[in-house]
C-alpha angles and dihedrals in degrees: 000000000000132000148149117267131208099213091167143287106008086339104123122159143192102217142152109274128173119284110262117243128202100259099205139012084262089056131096133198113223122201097212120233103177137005141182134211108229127209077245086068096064103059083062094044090042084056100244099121115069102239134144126255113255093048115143109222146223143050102201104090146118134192154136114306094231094175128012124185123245096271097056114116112158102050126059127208097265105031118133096222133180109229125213108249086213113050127170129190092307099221113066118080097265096060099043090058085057097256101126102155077071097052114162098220088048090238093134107156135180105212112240095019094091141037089237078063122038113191143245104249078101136081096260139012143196116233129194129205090021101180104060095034106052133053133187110259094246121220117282091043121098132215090256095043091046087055081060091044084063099067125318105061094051085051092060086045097043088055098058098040084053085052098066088228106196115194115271090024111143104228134180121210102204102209128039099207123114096293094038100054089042085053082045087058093042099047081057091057085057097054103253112167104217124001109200102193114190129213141157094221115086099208091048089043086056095049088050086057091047098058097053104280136109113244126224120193102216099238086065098036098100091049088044108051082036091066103029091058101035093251089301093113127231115308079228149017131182123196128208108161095079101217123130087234089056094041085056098054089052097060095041091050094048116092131233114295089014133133133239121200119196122205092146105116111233127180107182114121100238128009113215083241117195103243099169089046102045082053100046094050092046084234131186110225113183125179137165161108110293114238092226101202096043089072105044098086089068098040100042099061087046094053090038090052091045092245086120118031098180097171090090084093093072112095095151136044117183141171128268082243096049089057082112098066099029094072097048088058097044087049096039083051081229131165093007092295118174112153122001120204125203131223108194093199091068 
């Protein structure tokens, strides 16, 4: 089959890989229909993640179950299904609530970041533990908006559930990429006021405004959410760049008693963190891995009634065999370019 292949540093390649096979009776093979790259993506393809070439990329995908093993219950052969970016053994209660960042056997795994797990930027893909990481796309929800349904969509979610957002709270989402702007549309479902969200790029700062929030441009962020908050600072901040620049201001933009809630994805091996300043505000600081089908059963409903319509992400939509490409857009930030998604029949 096709896929596309980390060969090292900004290298990736579209190339011919074995066939995947169902590894256990609990596993399942997809036939991908669509699949995303995620800002996640690009700490791997900028180098910054220590994986070995030859890895197939990707965990934001959905597809056709084309084979299950004997001890699937809950897919069918046939059935278009949306699969959990984030998966863990399948079978303790943790996993089973959908928690699987607290897997009990400790066998949490991102698709596509490791070679136990190759990804879904490919025409087909293996997946373990099936039933408890796929689900059938339901009716209301479209192909696009169940690519979102895989990772990305639950991380913006998951940021503002872990920032206690109380109705009428001021917050401010550091970041208007994919995963800030989705963290933008789920703050708005938990009654915040005003969401400043901050960026140094001016097209993702104007979607931002067009989806209900007030865009900052950073170079005035410090001035701005100065003067909106009467020097308090914002009840809340998430973050969702994952620098250790951008994990500072929000600390420092945050007010006494508030909470800062990291989704940005950072890979450095230790963050100055602020110690003095975090205790003598009495902060909140919140940061994980989000436990993608827990929290389906709140987001799904949402996207399937139109009250989120998180495919206003999408600006580009590519070909498997222009992967390649793709990522060198998405990375350069050129044509506009925000989220990308990936058909693997073209």
């Amino acid at each position: 089959m096709k896929a596309l292949v980390y060969h090292g540093k900004e290298d990736m390649r579209v190339e011919s890989v074995p066939d995947p096979t169902p590894r256990d009776a609990r596993s399942a093979l997809v036939k991908v229909e669509r699949a995303a790259i995620c800002g996640s993506d690009l700490h791997l393809y900028h180098g910054d993640m220590p994986v070995p070439p030859g890895l197939v990329v990707g965990h934001e995908f959905v597809g056709e179950v084309m084979e299950t093993g004997s001890d699937v219950a809950n897919v069918r052969v046939g059935d278009h299904v949306l699969v959990s970016g984030v998966i863990g053994c399948g079978q303790c209660k943790r996993c089973v609530r959908g928690e699987v960042v607290r897997c009990e056997r400790k066998q949490t795994q991102v698709f596509g970041v490791g070679p136990d797990l190759p990804g879904g930027q490919a025409e087909a893909v293996a997946v373990p533990g099936a039933d408890h990481a796929i689900r059938p796309i339901p009716e209301g929800v479209s192909v696009e908006q169940a690519v979102l349904l895989t990772d990305i969509l639950p991380t913006g979610y998951f940021g503002a559930r872990n920032a206690d957002i109380e109705p009428g709270d001021t917050v401010v989402v550091i970041g208007a990429g994919p995963v800030g702007l989705l963290a933008l549309l789920s703050a708005q479902l938990f009654g915040a006021a005003r969401i400043l969200v901050v960026d140094r790029v001016p097209e993702r700062l104007a979607l931002a405004k067009e989806l209900g929030g007030i865009p900052v441009p950073a170079a005035e962020a410090d001035a701005t959410i100065a003067e909106l908050t009467n020097e308090q600072g914002a009840d809340r901040v998430i973050e969702a760049v994952g620098s250790d620049a951008t994990i500072l201001k929000a600390i420092d933009w945050v007010r006494p008693a508030g909470t800062v809630s990291v989704i940005g994805v950072n890979t450095s091996p230790s963050v100055p963190f602020p110690m003095v300043l975090a205790l003598m505000k009495d902060l909140t600081f919140r940061i994980g891995l989000v436990p993608v089908p827990e929290l389906w059963p709140a987001l799904i409903p949402l996207v399937a009634s139109g009250r989120l319509q998180p495919e206003r992400v999408f600006t580009h939509r590519m070909g498997l065999s222009e992967g390649a490409e793709a990522y060198r857009l998405f990375s350069a930030r050129e044509d506009g370019i925000l989220k990308v998604l990936l058909d693997p029949s073209r």
